[in-house]
C-alpha positions as CSV (number, residue, x, y, z in Angstrom):
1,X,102.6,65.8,32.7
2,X,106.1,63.9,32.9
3,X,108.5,65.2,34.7
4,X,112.1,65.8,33.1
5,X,113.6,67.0,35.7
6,X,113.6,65.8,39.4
7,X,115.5,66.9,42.1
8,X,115.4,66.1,45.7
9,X,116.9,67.0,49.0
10,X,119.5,69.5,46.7
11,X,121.7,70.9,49.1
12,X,125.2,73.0,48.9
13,X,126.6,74.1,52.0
14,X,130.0,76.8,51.4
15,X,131.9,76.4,54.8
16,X,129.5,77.1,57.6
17,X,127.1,78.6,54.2
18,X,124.2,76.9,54.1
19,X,123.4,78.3,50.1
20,X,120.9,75.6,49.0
21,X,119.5,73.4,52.1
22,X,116.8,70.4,51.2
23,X,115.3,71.8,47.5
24,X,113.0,69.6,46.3
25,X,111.9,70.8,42.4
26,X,110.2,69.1,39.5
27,X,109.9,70.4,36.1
28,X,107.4,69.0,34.4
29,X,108.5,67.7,30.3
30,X,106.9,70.5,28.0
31,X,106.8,73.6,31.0
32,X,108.0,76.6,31.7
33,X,109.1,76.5,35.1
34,X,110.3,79.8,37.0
35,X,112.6,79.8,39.8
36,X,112.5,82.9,42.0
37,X,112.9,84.7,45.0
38,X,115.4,87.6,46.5
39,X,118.9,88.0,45.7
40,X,120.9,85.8,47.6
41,X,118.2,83.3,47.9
42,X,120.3,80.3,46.4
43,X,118.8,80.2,42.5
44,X,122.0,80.2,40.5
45,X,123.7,78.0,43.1
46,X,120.6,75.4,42.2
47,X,121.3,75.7,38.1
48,X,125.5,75.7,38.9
49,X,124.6,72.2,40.5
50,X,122.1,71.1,38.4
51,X,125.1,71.9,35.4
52,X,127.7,70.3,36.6
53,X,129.0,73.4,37.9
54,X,128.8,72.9,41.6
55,X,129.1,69.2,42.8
56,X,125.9,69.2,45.9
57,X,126.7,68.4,49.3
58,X,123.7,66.8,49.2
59,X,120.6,65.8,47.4
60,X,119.7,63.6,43.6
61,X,119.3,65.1,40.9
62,X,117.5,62.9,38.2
63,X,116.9,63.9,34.4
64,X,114.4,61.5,32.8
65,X,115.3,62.5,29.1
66,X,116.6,60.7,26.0
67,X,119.8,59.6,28.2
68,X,117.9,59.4,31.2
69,X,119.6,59.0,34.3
70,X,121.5,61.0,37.8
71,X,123.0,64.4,37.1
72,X,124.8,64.5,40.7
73,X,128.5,64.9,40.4
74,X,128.6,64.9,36.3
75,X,131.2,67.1,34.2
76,X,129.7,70.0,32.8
77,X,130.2,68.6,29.3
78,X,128.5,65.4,30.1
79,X,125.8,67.1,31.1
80,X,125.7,69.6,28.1
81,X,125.7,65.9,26.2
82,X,122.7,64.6,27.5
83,X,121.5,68.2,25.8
84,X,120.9,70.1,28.6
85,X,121.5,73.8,28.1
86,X,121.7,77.1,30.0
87,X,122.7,81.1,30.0
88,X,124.3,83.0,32.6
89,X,123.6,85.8,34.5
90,X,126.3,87.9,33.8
91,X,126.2,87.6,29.7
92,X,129.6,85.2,28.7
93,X,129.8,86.3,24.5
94,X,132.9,86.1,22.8
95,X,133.0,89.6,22.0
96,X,136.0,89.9,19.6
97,X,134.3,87.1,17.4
98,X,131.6,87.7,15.1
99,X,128.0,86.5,15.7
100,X,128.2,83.7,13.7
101,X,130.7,82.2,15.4
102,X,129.9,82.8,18.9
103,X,126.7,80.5,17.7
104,X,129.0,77.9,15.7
105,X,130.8,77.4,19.2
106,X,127.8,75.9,20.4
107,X,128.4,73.2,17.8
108,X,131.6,72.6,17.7
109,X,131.5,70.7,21.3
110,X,130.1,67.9,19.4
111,X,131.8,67.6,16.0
112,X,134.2,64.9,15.3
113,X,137.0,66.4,13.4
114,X,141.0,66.2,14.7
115,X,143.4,68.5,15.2
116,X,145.3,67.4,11.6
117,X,141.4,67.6,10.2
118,X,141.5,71.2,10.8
119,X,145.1,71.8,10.4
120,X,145.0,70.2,6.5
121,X,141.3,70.7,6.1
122,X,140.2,67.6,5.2
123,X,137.1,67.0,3.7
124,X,135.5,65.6,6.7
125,X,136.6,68.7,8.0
126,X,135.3,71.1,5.2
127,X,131.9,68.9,5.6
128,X,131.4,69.4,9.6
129,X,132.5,72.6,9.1
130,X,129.7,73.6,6.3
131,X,126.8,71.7,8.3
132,X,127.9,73.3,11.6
133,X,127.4,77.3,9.7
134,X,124.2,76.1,8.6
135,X,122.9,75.1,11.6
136,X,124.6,78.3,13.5
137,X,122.3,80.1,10.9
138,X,119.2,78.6,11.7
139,X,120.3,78.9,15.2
140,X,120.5,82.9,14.9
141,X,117.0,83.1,12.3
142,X,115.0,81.3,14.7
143,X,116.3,83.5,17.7
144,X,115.5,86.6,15.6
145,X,119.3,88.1,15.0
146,X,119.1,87.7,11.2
147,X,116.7,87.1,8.5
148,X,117.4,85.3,5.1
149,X,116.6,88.5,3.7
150,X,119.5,90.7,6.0
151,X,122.1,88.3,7.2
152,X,124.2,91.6,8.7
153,X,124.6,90.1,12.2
154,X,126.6,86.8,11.0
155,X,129.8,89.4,10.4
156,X,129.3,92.0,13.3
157,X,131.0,92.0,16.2
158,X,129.4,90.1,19.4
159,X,131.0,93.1,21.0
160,X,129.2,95.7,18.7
161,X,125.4,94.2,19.6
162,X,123.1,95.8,21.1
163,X,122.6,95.0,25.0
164,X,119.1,92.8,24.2
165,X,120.9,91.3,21.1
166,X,123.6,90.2,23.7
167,X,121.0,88.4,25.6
168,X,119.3,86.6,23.0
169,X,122.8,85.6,21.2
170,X,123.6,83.6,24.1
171,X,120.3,82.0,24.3
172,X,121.3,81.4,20.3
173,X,124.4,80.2,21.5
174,X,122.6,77.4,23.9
175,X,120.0,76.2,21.6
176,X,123.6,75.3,19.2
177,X,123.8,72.2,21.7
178,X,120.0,71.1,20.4
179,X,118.8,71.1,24.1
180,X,115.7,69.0,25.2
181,X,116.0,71.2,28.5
182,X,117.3,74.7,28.9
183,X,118.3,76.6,32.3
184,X,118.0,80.7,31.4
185,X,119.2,82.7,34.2
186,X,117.5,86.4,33.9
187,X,117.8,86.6,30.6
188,X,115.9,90.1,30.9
189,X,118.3,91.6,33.2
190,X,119.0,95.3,31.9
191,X,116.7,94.9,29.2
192,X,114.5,97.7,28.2
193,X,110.5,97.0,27.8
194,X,110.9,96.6,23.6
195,X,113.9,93.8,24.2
196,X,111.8,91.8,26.9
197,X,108.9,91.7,24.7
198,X,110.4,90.2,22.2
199,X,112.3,87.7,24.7
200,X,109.1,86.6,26.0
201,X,108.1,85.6,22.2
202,X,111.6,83.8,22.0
203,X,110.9,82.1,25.2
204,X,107.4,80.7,24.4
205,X,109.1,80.0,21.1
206,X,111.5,78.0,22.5
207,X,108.8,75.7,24.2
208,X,107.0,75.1,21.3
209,X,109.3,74.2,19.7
210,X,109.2,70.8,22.5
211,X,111.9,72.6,24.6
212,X,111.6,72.4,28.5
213,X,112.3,75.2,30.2
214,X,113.5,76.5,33.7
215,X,113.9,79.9,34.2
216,X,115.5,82.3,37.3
217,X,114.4,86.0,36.6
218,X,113.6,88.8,38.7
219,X,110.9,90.6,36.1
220,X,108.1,89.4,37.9
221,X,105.4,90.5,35.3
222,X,107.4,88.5,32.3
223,X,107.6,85.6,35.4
224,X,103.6,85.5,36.1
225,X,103.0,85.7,31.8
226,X,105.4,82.9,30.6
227,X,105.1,80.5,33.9
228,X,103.2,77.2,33.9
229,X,104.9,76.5,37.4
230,X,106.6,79.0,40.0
231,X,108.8,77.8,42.9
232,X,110.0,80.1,45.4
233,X,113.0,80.1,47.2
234,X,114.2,82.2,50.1
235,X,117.7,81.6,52.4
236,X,118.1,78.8,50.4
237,X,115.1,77.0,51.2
238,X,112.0,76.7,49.2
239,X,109.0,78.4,50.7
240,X,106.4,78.0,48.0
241,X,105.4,76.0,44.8
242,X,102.7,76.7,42.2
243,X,101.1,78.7,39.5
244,X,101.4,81.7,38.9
245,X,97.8,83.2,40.5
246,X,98.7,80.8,43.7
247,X,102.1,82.3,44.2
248,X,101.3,85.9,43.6
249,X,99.0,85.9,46.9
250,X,101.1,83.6,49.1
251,X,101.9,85.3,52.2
252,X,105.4,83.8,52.4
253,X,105.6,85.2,49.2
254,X,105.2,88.3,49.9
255,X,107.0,89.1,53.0
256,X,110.1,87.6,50.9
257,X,109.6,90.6,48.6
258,X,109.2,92.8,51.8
259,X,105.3,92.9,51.0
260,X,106.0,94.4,47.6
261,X,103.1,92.6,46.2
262,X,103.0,95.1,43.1
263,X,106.0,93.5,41.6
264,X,104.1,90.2,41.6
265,X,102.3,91.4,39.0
């Protein structure tokens, strides 16, 4: 497989805080790719650098995409252009706007329109403006929030979803940016077993659809269904890499989940 992703040496010290120290990770163009391991163990510090969010103390990170080239050190948005998404742990909705336009924010990153576009509606506006609800529908159909048949969630309330719905609006919300690669960080979290079922069909979804995808989440059961790849990290260092069967009976594994070798499925 071709890797789109490649990362090496990633390291991201805070102070004397040694969060990250000498990751190596590949995800392979096409995967699923899980990264796990107890809390604390440096996951969301590796996607915040990967992002754009955190700038590594050390290490490359490479992404061999349509605009292939080094991620170290980019903006955020520059990375979001070379259409690289992600989620966050703790769900970030705009609650007091309505589904549909949580989803059109995603879009509106990347339209062209001026401030006197909008402000006298011109028609280049009224044009961007009809193509970008469009897609923010198909956005929300193919994540599973509306139907062409019941369209109810394009005027509720972000704020008035259900807790799943939540979830899967801001995985709506990242697919907006059209991403050849997405970063989901535990999208399952608080999810009852109903809402992760169907998150797991969104997720394989979302790969066949030719998206690559690298997921942190603690569910170890949905982790050992939807993963291609697993790596593990613990105290900010990895300590194993593989599929899913050769993970669940790694002994380093293990003791990192205090021998809890039930939750590994």
């Amino acid at each position: 497989m071709t890797p789109l992703l490649d990362v090496k040496g990633l390291t991201k010290h805070f102070g004397g805080v040694k969060a990250v120290q000498g990751v190596d990770l590949t995800v392979e163009k096409g995967s699923i790719t899980a990264l796990i391991g107890p809390n604390g163990a440096g996951k969301t510090t590796c996607f915040n650098m990967i992002t754009g969010l955190y700038e590594p103390t050390a290490g490359e990170i490479t992404f061999n995409g349509k605009d292939p080239g080094s991620l170290s050190g980019l903006r955020p948005d520059l990375i979001a252009a070379k259409k690289i998404g992600r989620t966050f742990q703790n769900i970030r909705i705009c609650g007091f706007q309505t589904v549909l336009q949580n989803v059109k924010l995603g879009f509106h990153a990347r339209t062209q329109s001026g401030f006197f576009d909008a402000l006298f509606h011109t028609k280049k506006f009224r044009d961007e403006e009809a193509a970008v609800t469009a897609s923010a529908r198909k956005c929300l159909e193919f994540s599973g929030l509306n139907t062409k048949n019941d369209p109810k969630y394009e005027t509720t309330l972000a704020d008035n979803l259900p807790y799943g719905d939540k979830r899967r609006l801001e995985i709506a919300r990242a697919l907006a940016c059209q991403p050849e690669f997405l970063l989901l960080d535990e999208p399952a979290a608080g999810m009852n077993p109903r809402e992760t079922i169907l998150l797991v069909d969104l997720i394989n979804k979302i790969r066949d659809h030719g998206v690559t995808v690298l997921l942190i989440e603690h569910d170890m059961k949905l982790v050992m269904q939807l993963s291609d790849k697993i790596v593990v990290l613990d105290h900010g260092e990895k300590i194993a890499e593989g599929t899913p069967e050769q993970v669940k009976n790694d002994k380093k594994v293990i003791e990192a989940y205090l021998g809890a070798e039930d939750e590994l499925g």
